[in-house]
C-alpha positions, 0 to 999 in steps of 0.5 A, spaced: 500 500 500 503 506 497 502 514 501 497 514 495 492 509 496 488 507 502 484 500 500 482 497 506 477 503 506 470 499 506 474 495 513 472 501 516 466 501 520 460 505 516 460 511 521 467 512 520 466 511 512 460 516 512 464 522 517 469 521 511 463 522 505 461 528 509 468 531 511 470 531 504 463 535 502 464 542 503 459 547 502 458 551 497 455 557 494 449 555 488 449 560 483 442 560 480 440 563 473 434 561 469 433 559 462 427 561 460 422 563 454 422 569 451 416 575 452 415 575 444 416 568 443 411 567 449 406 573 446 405 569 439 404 562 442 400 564 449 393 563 444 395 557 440 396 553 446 394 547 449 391 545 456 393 552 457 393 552 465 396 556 471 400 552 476 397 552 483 403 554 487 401 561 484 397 563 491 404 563 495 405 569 492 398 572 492 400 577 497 403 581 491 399 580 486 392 580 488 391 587 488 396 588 481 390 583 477 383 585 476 381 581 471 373 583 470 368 581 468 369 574 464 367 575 456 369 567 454 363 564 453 361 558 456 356 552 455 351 555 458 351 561 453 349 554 449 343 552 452 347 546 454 347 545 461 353 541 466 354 541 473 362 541 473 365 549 472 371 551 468 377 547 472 380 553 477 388 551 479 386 553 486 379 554 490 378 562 489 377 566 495 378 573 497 386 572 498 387 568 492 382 571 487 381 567 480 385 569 474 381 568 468 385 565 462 381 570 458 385 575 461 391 572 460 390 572 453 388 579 453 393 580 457 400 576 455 406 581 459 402 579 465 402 572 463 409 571 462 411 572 469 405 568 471 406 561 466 412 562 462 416 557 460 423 556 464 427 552 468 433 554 473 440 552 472 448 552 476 454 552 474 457 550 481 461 543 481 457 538 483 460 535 490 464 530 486 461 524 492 455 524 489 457 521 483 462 517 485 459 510 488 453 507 491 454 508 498 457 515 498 452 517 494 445 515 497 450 517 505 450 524 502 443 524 500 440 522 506 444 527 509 440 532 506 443 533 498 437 533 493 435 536 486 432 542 488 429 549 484 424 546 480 419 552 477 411 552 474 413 549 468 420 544 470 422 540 475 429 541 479 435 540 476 441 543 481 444 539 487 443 543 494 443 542 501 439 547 504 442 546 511 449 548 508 448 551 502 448 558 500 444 560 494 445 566 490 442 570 485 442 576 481 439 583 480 435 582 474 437 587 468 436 593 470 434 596 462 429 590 461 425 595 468 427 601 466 423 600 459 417 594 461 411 598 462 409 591 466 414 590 471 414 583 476 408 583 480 410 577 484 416 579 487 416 585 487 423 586 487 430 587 483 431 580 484 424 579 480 427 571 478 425 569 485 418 570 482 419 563 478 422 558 484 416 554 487 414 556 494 417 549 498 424 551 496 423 558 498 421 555 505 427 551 505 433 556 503 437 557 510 442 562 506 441 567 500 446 572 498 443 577 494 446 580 488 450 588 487 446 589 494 451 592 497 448 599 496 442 597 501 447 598 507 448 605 505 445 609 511 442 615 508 435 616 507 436 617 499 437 609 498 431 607 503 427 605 497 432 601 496 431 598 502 424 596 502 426 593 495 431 589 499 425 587 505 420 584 499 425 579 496 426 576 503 420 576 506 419 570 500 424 566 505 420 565 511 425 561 515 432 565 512 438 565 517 443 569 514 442 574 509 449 576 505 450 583 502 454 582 496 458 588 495 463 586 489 463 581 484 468 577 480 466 582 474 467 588 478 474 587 480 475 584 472 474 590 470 479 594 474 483 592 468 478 592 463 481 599 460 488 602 458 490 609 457 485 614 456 479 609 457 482 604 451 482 597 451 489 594 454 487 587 454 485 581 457 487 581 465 492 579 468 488 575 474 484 572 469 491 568 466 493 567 473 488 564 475 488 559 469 494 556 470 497 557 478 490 554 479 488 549 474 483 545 479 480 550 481 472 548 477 468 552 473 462 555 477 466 555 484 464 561 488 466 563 494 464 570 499 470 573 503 467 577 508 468 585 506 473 589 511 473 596 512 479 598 508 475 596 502 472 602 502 478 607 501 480 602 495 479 607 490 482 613 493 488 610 495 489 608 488 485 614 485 490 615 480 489 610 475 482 611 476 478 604 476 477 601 482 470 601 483 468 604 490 465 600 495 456 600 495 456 600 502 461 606 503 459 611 498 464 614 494 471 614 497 470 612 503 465 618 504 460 614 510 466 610 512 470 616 514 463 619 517 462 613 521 470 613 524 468 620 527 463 618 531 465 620 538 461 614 541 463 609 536 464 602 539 463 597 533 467 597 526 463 599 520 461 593 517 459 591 525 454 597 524 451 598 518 449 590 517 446 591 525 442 597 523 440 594 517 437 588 520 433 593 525 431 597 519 429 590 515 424 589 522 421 596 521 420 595 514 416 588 515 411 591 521 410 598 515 408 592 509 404 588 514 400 596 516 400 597 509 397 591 507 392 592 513 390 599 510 388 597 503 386 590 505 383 589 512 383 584 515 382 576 514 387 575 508 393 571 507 400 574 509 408 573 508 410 570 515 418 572 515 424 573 519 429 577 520 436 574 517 443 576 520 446 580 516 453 580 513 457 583 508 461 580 503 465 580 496 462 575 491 468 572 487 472 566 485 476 562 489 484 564 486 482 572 486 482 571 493 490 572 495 490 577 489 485 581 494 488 580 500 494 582 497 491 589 494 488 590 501 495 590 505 499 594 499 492 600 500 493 598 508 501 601 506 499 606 503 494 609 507 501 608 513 505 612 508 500 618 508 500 617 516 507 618 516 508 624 511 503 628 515 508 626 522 513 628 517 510 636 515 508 636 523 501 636 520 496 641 520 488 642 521 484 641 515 478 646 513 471 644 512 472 636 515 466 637 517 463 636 510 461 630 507 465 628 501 459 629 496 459 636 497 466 637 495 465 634 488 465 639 481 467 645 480 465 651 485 470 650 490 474 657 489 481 658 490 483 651 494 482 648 486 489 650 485 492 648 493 496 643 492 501 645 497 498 640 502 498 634 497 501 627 499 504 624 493 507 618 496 502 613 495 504 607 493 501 603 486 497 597 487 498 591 481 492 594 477 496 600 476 501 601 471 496 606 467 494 611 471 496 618 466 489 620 468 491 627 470 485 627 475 490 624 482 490 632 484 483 633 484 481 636 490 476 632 493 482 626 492 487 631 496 482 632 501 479 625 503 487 622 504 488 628 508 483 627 512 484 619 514 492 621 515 490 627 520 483 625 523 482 617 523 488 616 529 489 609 527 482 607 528 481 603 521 481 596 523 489 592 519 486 588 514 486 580 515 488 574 510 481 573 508 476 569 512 471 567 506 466 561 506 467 556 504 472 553 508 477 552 502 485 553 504 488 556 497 497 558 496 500 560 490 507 560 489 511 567 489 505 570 493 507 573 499 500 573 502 497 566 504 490 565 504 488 561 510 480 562 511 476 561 518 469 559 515 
């Protein structure tokens, strides 16, 4: 028997063998997209469809759609109108009643954007690797399902195709495309929320999720009052997940980060990332589809203003822009917790208001008596959405700005420092012209700033800008060691990743 090899595995006792099988199954995170047929397609063939009915699972998401649907009168005619009588009715989907009315399929025809949300052709799909245990013997297979591993995510029309585990699994899902709401003069009445694809899972596996992460949410953290409709869109998509434990905040996603080298000088294309060729080929087993979320830290925030020269860092959703909130919640004088600690207890306190203000508003407008979305309040957490070999490189990018922002420290120490004018203001004051003379001050500048691995265009001429010297010098002046030191990288799942010739090794705590 070689290092290699083990073949006395099946003299093992079963117990033994099945903790092995669960061992080497780690959780994962499940992207799910939908593959489904399109409106002018759905529109031609709505009238030529046979058996043409609507699924009963539909009434899970009445509280929505009840009031958006008013069919009116019913013009198809019957046998009646024939002078033929009959005792059976029309076949109804479910019992109509005051919380889950009627949907005459001769509004539906004269209605078929309404339709298509409620009855188009779809099904769910991932790209997420399969636990590879599931399909490598009889044994490990049915261990791991009677564990809890199930296809799952079916819809009205077809049924489950992905492997998930509801207790260990995350799903996630994405925004809908924005340009499709902007110009749908019928928008999702089932949801209703930007993540408008959860109106097509079926309701015994929205009971189910235990973890969802949502995303390009990252601005539902934002504090100010202007992202509150935001907030409120972020309460309809949970309230479809009654038994939700954790709710991640997606800030940053591999395409985002791919994009800080999407453009060369002068926003001309430089080519294909390098992330992109390093990831292939100092890690070629890692599989198509794998997704992992690495908790967000504070010095995400000031990635793009310690970096401003090359112009393409994207700033973080939660902290505004440059840091501005993060600069703004350092300042406190009663400031016990870290940034992210804050805003995401805020945010499940605010999540409570918004559940007892949608329940007031259903009352109002419906009374009592009718059906209503029991829900409750997930712990939140904050997290970047990307592929596993992008970790390190992340990592390694907060340390060099986690530098950068100790040279600016030692350069204001080094010039005995001053007061800064206006601190008081947010940074959203001190964009654009309008700013008098201070336009031209640039005695105050640091230029010590380090350049991060995206960097090596950065002729942009814009790393003078007022609002970039002001916001540097505050955080060298005013933030008095407060920013928390960056870590290596806790992420979900439990993955250890190395990388030869980096001088960050990722070790992970789920």
């Amino acid at each position: 028997m070689t290092l290699e090899t083990f073949s006395i595995f099946y003299l093992l006792p079963y117990d033994i063998r099945r903790e092995i099988y669960v061992l080497a199954t780690p959780p994962r995170i499940v992207h799910i997209q939908e593959d489904a047929e399109g409106r002018e397609e759905f529109k031609a063939t709505l009238r030529t469809k046979l058996n043409l009915r609507l699924n009963p699972d539909l009434t899970y998401f009445a509280p929505n759609w009840r009031q958006v649907i008013e069919p009116g009168p019913n013009k198809q005619p019957t046998l009646e109108s024939f002078g033929i009588n009959t005792r059976k009715g029309p076949p109804q989907p479910w019992e109509p009643s005051a919380s889950t009315p009627e949907i005459p399929l001769s509004w539906l025809e004269d209605n078929p954007k309404h339709a298509w949300y409620l009855m188009r052709d779809n099904s769910f799909y991932s790209t997420a690797p399969i636990p590879s245990l599931l399909h490598a013997f009889y044994e490990s297979r049915s261990t791991l399902k009677s564990w809890g591993y199930q296809l799952a995510f079916r819809t009205r029309t077809n049924g489950p195709r992905t492997w998930f585990h509801f207790d260990r699994d995350v799903l996630f899902v994405d925004k809908s495309d924005w340009r499709r709401r902007l110009y749908d003069d019928v928008n999702d009445f089932l949801t209703p929320s930007s993540w408008s694809i959860l109106g097509q899972f079926h309701s015994q596996d929205l009971k189910r999720v235990r973890r969802l992460a949502l995303g390009k949410s990252g601005h539902t953290l934002f504090p100010w009052k202007r992202y509150g409709q935001s907030r409120t869109d972020l309460a309809h998509a949970v309230r479809l997940f009654p038994e939700l434990c954790e709710l991640q905040i997606v800030q940053w996603e591999t395409d985002d980060l791919f994009r800080w080298r999407n453009f060369g000088v002068n926003g001309t294309k430089s080519g294909e990332h390098p992330w992109y060729s390093y990831s292939v080929k100092e890690a070629p087993c890692e599989p198509d589809g794998a997704l992992c979320c690495v908790d967000a830290e504070e010095i995400d925030g000031l990635l793009k203003l310690l970096t401003h020269i090359d112009g393409f860092r994207d700033h973080l959703p939660a902290t505004g822009f440059m840091g501005e909130i993060l600069r703004f919640h350092k300042k406190q004088p009663d400031n016990k917790f870290d940034f992210f600690t804050f805003q995401q207890t805020q945010l499940e306190q605010r999540l409570g208001v918004l559940r007892t203000e949608l329940e007031e508003a259903r009352l109002k407008n419906e009374g009592l008596g009718l059906s209503s979305f029991t829900w409750k309040i997930p712990t939140v957490r904050a997290v970047h959405m990307i592929i596993p070999s992008m970790v390190p490189l992340l990592v390694n990018e907060r340390h060099l700005a986690w530098k950068n922002l100790c040279k600016l420290k030692g350069n204001h120490q080094a010039i005995g420092g001053h007061t800064m004018r206006d601190d008081d203001l947010p940074l959203s004051m001190l964009v654009g012209d309008g700013l008098g003379d201070d336009d031209n001050d640039d005695s105050d500048e640091f230029h010590d700033v380090g350049l991060g691995p995206f960097s090596e265009m950065h002729l942009f001429g814009n790393a003078d800008h007022v609002c970039c010297r002001r916001a540097k010098r505050w955080w060298a002046e005013d933030a008095n060691g407060l920013l928390a030191e960056p870590g290596m990288g806790n992420f979900f799942p439990d993955w250890i990743l190395t990388y030869p010739d980096r001088d960050v090794t990722t070790t992970t705590t789920t």
